[in-house]
RODO-2510 file (C-alpha; in nm, 4 decimals, decimal comma):
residues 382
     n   res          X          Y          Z
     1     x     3,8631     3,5341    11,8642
     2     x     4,1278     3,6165    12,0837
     3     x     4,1240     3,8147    12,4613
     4     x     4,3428     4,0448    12,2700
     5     x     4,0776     4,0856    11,9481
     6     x     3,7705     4,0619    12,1440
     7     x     3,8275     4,4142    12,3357
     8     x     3,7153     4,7142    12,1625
     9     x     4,0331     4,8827    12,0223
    10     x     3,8290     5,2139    12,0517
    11     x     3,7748     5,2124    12,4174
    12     x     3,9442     5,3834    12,6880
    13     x     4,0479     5,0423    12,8566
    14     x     4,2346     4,9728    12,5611
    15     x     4,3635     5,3011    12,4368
    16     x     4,5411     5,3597    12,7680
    17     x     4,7360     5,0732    12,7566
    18     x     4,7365     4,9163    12,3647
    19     x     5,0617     4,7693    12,4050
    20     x     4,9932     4,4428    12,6411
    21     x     4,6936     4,3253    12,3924
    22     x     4,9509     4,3867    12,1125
    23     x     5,2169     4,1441    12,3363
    24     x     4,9170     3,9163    12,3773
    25     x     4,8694     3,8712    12,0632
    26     x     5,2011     3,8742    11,9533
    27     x     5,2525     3,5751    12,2059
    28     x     4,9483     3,3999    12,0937
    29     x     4,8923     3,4255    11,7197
    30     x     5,1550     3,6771    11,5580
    31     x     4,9574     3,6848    11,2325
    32     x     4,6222     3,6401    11,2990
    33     x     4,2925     3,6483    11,1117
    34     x     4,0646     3,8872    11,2990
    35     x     3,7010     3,8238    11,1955
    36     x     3,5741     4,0986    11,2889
    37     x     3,7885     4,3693    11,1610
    38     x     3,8101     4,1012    10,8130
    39     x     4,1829     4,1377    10,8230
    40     x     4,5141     3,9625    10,9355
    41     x     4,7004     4,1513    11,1867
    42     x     5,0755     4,1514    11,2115
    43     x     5,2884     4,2059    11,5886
    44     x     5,5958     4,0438    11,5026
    45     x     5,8850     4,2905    11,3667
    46     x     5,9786     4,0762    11,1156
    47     x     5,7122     3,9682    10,9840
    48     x     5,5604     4,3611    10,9689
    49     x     5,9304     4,4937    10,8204
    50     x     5,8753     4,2070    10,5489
    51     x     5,5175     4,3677    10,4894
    52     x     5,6111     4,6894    10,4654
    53     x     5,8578     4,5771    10,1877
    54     x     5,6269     4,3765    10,0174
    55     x     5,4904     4,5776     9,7287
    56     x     5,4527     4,2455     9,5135
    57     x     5,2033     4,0954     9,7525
    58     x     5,0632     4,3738     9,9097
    59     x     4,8878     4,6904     9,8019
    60     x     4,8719     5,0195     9,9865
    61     x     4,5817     5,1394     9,7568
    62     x     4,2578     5,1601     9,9572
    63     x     3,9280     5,2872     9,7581
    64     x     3,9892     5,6115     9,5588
    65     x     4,3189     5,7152     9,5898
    66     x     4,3500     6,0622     9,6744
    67     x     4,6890     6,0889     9,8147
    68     x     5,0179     5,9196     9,7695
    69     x     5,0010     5,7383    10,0986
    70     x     4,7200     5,5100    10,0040
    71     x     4,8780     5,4954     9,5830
    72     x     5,1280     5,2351     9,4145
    73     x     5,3562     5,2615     9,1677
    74     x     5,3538     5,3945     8,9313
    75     x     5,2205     5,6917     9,0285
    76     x     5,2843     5,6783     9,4087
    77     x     5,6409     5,7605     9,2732
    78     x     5,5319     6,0444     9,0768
    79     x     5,3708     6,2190     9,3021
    80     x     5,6346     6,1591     9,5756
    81     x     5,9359     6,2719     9,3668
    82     x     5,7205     6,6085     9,3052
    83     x     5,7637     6,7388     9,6967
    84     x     6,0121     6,5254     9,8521
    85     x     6,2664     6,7732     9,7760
    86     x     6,0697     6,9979    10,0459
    87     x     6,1152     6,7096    10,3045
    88     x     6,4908     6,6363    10,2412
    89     x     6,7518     6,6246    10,5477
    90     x     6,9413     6,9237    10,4003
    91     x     6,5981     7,1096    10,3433
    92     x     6,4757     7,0492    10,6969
    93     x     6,7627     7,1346    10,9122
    94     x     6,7186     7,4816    10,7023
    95     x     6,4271     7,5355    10,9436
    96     x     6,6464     7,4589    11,3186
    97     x     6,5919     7,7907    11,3696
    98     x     6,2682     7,8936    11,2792
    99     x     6,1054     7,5692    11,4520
   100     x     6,3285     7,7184    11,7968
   101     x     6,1936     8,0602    11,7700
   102     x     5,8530     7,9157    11,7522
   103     x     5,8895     7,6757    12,0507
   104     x     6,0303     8,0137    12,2117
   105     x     5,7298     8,1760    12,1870
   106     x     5,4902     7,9246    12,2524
   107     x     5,6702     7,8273    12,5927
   108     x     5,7062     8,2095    12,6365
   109     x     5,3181     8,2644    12,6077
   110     x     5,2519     8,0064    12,9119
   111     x     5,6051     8,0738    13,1319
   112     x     5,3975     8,3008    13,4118
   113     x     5,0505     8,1002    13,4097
   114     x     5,2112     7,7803    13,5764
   115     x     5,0262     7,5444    13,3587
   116     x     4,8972     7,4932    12,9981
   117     x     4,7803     7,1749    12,7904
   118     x     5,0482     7,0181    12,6153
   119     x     4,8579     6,9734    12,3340
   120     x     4,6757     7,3006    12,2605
   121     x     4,9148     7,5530    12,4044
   122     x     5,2270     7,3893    12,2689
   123     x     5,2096     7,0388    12,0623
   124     x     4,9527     7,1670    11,8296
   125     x     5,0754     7,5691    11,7815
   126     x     5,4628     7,4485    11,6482
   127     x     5,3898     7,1640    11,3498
   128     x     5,0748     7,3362    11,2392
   129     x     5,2807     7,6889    11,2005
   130     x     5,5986     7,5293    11,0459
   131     x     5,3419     7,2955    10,7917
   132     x     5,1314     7,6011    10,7207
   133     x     5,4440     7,8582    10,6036
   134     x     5,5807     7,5240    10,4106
   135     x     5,2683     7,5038    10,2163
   136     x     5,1794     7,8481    10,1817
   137     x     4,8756     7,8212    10,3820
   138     x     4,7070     8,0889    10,6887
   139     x     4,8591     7,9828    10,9719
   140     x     4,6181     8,2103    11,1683
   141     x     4,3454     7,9436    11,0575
   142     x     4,5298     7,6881    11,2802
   143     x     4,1566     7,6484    11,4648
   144     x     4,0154     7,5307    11,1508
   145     x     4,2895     7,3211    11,0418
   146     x     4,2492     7,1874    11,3903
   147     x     3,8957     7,1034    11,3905
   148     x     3,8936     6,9467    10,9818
   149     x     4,1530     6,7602    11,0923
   150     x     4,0636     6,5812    11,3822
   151     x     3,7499     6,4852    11,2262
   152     x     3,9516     6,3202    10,9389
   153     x     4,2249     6,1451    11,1927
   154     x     3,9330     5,9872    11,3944
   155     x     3,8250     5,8307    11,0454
   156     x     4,0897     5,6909    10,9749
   157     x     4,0924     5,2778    10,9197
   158     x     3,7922     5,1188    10,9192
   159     x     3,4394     5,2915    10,9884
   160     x     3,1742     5,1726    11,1888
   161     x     2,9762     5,4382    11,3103
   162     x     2,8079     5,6103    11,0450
   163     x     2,8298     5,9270    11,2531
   164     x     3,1846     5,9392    11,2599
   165     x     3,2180     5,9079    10,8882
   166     x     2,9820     6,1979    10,7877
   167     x     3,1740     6,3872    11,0405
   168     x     3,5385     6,3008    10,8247
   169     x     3,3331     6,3640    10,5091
   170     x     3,2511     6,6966    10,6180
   171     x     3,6281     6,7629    10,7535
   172     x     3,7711     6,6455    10,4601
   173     x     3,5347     6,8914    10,2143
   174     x     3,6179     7,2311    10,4503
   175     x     3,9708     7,1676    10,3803
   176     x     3,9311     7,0486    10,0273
   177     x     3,7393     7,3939     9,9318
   178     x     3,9921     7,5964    10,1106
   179     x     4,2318     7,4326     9,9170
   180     x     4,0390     7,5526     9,6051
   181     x     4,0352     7,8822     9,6654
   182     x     4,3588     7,8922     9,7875
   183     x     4,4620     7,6720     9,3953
   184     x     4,3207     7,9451     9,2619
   185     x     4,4728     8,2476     9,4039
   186     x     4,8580     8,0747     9,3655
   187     x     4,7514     8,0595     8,9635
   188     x     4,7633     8,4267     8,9146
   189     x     4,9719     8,5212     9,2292
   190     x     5,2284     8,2819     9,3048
   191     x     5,4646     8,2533     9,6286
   192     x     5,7436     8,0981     9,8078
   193     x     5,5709     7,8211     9,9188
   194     x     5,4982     7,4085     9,8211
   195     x     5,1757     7,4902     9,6692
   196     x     5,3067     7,7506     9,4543
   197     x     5,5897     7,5082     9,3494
   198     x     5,3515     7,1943     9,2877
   199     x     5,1278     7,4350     9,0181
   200     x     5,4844     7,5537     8,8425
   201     x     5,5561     7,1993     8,8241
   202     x     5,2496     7,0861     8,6901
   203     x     5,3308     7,4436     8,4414
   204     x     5,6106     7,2884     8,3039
   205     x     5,4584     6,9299     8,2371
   206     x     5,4782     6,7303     8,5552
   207     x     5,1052     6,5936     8,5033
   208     x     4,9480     6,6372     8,8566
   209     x     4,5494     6,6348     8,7853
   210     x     4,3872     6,8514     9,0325
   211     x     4,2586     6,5739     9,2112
   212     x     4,5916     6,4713     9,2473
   213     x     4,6858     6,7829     9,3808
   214     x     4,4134     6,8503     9,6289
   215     x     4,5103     6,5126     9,8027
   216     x     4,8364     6,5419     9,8320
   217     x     4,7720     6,8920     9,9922
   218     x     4,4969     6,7314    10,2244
   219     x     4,8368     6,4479    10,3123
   220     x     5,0948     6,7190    10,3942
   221     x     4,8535     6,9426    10,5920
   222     x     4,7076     6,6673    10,7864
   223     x     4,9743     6,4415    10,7974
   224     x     5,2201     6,6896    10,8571
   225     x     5,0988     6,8028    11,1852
   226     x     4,8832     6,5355    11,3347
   227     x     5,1706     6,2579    11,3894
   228     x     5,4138     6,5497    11,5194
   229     x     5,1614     6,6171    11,7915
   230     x     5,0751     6,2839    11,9479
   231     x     5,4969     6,2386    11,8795
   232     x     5,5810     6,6044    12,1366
   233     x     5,2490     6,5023    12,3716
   234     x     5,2959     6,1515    12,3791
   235     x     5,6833     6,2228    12,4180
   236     x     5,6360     6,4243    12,7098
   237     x     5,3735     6,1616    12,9357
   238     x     5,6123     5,8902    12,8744
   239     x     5,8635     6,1310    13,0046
   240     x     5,6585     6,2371    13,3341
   241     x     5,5723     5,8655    13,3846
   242     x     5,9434     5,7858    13,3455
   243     x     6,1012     6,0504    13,6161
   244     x     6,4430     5,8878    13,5741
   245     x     6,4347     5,9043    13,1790
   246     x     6,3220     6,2819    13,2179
   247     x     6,6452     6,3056    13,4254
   248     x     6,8553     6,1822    13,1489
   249     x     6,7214     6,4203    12,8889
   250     x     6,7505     6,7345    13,1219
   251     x     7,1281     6,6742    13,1893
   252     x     7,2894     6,4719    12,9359
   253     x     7,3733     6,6956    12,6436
   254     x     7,3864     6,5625    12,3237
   255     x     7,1107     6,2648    12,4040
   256     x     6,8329     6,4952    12,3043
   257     x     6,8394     6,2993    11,9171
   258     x     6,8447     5,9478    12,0682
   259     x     6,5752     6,0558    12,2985
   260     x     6,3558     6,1231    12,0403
   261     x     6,3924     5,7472    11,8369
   262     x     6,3335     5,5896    12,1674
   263     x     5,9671     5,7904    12,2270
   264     x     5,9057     5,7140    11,8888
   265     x     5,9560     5,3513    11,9685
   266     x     5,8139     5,3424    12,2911
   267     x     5,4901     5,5277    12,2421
   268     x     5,4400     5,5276    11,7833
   269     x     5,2137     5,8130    11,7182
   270     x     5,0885     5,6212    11,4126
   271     x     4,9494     5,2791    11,5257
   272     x     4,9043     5,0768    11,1962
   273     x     4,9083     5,1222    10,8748
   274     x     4,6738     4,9051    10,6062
   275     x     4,7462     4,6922    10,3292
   276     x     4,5320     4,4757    10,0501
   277     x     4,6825     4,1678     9,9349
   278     x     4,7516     4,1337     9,6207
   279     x     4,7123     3,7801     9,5455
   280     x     4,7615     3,4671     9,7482
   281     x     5,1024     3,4285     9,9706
   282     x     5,2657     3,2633    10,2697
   283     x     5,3124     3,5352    10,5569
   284     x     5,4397     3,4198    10,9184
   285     x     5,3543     3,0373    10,8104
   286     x     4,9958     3,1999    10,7227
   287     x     4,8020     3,1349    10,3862
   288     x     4,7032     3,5091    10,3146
   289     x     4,4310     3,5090    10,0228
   290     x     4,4037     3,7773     9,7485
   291     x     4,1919     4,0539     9,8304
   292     x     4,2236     3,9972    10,2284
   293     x     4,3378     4,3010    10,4645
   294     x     4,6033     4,3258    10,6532
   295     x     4,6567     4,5251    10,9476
   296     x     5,0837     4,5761    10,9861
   297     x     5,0998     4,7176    11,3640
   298     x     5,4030     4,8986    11,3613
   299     x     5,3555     4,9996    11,6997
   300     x     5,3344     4,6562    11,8168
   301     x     5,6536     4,5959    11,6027
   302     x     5,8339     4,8620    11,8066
   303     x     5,7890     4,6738    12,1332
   304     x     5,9105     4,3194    12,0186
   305     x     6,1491     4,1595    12,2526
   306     x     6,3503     3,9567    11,9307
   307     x     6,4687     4,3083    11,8806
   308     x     6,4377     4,5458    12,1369
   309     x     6,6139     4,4159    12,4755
   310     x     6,3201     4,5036    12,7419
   311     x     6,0643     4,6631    12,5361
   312     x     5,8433     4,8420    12,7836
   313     x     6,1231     5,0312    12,9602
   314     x     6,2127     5,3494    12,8125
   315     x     6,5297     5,4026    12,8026
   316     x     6,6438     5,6702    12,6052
   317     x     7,0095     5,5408    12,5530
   318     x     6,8930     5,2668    12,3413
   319     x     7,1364     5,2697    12,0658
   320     x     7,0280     5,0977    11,8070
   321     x     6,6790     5,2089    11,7532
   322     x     6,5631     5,0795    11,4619
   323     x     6,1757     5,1408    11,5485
   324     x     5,9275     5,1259    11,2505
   325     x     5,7625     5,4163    11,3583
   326     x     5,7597     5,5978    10,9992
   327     x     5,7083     5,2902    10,7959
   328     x     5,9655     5,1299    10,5918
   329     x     5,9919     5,0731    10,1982
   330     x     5,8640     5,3084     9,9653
   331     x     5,5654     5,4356    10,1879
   332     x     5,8342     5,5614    10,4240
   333     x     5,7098     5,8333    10,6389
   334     x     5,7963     6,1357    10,3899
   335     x     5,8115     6,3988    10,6860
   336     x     6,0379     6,2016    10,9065
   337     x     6,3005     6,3903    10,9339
   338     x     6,0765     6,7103    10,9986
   339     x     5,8779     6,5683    11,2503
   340     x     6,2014     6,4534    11,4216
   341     x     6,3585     6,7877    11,4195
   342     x     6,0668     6,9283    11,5633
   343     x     6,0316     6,6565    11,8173
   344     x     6,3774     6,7058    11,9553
   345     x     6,3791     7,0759    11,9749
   346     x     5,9952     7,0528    12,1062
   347     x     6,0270     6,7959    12,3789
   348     x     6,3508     6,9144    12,4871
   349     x     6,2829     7,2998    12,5476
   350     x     5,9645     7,2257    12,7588
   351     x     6,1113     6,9432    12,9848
   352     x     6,4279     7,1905    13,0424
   353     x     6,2527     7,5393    13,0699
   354     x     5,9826     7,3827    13,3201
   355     x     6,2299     7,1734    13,5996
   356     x     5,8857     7,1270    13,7859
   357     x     5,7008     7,0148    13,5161
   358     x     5,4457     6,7296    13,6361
   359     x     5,0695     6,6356    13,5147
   360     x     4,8133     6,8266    13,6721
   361     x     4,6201     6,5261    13,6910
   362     x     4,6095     6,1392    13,5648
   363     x     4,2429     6,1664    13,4264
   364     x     4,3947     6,1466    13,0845
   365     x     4,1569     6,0705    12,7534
   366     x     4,2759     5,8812    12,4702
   367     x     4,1491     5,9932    12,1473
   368     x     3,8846     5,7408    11,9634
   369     x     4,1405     5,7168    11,6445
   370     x     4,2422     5,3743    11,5592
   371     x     4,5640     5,4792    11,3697
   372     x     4,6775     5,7988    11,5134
   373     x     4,7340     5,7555    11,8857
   374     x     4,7066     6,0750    12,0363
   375     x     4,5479     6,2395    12,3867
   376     x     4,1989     6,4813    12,4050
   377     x     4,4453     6,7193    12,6574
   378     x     4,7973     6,7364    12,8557
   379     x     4,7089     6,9301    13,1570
   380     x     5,0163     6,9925    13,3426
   381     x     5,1657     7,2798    13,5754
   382     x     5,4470     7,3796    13,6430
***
């Protein structure tokens, strides 16, 4: 066991600064066989791009398979093909404007008390409202949303506390029988929304059992707004820790889509994501066996030196960019280019409305999640 593998990846000593253990490691043993977590885990870029590639060798499907981000072919690419036309390029810049006159709001709501939490007066409001009207859910239910979710994102990768899982369990069923009732209603009165558009596909004989479609409703809705707000909180820290950087995006015009691959790279909202192998293969000079884990650390990936000149600077000029931040290969991040419009918009209106925007304090909490990296609170004032 490794320095790197020995610390407990759920502690605040190693939430607040993942990124050295991942360079230790990467240093050490790029693919290495942790015992304890039973899997190999992958910091070199090249060796995680490969595995992201790799559906031959390695599986994405993980115990029952209730979404399309944990399915293979062929039925990953069913399901995808039935909403990626909500999640195009052409379909998302539709919503510039909507996504500003939210951000409006939300940074009009805290303008004259000085201060707010990133995260619950502003990073959490905007994806959860602009997810909710997609889907056709209550966006006034954002608290409850909040709450299921949470408990669900803290569960996800591997389980050890048995506490944490019936907490997920019971996350996952609130939001599973709201999306039940809510099924139900769109059968006999149907909207302009994704869920309306899912059952009329499924109508005309797009086969989407109901599991099926209570998954991928529990994907969008969670994944749709979790990774967008560790991407606008985690955006802005790096930003306040990086005065000069926040100087760049507050007068250079035009930087403001740059800026937002480079705090993608530089901080990934999504850690890792899991694989299964398939059957036996060579990986990194590595003999993985059928049926082993692996862990592909994308965020470890994203601060390789092979590829990224000085990878612990920001430096939101970087041009190229080509982080790993939403996956590659056929598991690629389906909301990318939604969370990245949001992003921009987000983390550029707050640094620019507030010039004396600065953390109220440095007593900052990391989240227990393993995948999703993302803080408790952003106090700040300004």
């Amino acid at each position: 066991m490794t320095e790197a593998t020995s610390v407990d990846w759920l502690s605040q000593e190693f939430l607040a600064d993942p990124y050295s253990h991942y360079k230790a490691l990467r240093e050490s043993d790029p693919v290495h066989w942790d015992e304890v977590r039973r899997s190999w885990l992958l910091t070199r870029y090249h060796d995680i791009a490969a595995a992201l590639r790799d559906d031959d060798n390695l599986s994405a499907e993980q115990g029952p398979a209730f979404s399309m981000l944990v399915t293979d072919p062929p039925d990953h690419t069913r399901l995808r093909s039935l909403v990626s036309k909500a999640f195009t390029a052409r379909t998302v810049q539709q919503l510039d404007g909507r996504v500003h006159e939210i951000v409006d709001q939300l940074l009009d709501a805290v303008a004259g008390r000085g201060e707010m939490d990133v995260i619950a007066d502003f990073a959490y409001p905007l994806p959860i409202t602009v997810i909710a009207e997609l889907m056709g859910v209550d966006p006034e239910r954002r608290d409850f949303f909040r709450q299921a979710s949470q408990k669900i994102a803290v569960a996800l990768g591997p389980i050890t506390d048995p506490a944490v899982a019936m907490s997920a369990f019971e996350g996952r069923t609130q939001l599973l029988q709201y999306f039940d009732e809510l099924i139900a209603k769109r059968r006999t009165d149907p909207r302009d929304d994704l869920i309306s558009a899912l059952l009329a596909a499924e109508d005309r004989g797009d086969f989407l059992s109901h599991q099926e479609l209570l998954g991928m409703l529990l994907l969008l809705l969670v994944g749709g707004h979790e990774t967008t707000v560790n991407l606008i909180a985690n955006g802005v820290l790096a930003l306040l820790r990086n005065p000069d950087q926040l100087g760049v995006l507050r007068t250079e015009d035009g930087i403001e889509k740059r800026a937002v691959e480079e705090l993608l790279r530089y901080d990934s909202p999504v850690q890792y994501s899991g694989r299964v192998a398939r059957n036996d293969f060579e990986l990194g000079g590595k003999t993985v066996r059928a049926g082993d884990g692996v862990r592909v650390i994308v965020a470890a990936a994203n601060r390789d030196p092979e590829v990224f000149a000085e990878p612990d600077r920001l430096d939101l000029r970087r041009d190229p960019c080509p982080h790993l931040a939403f996956g590659s290969g056929i598991h690629f991040c389906l909301g990318a280019q939604l969370a990245r419009l949001e992003g921009r918009i987000a983390i550029s209106a707050a640094v620019r409305r507030f010039p004396a925007l600065r953390l109220a304090n440095e007593d900052l909490r990391w989240r227990p999640a393993p995948v999703l990296r993302g803080l408790e609170a952003l106090p700040v004032t300004f």
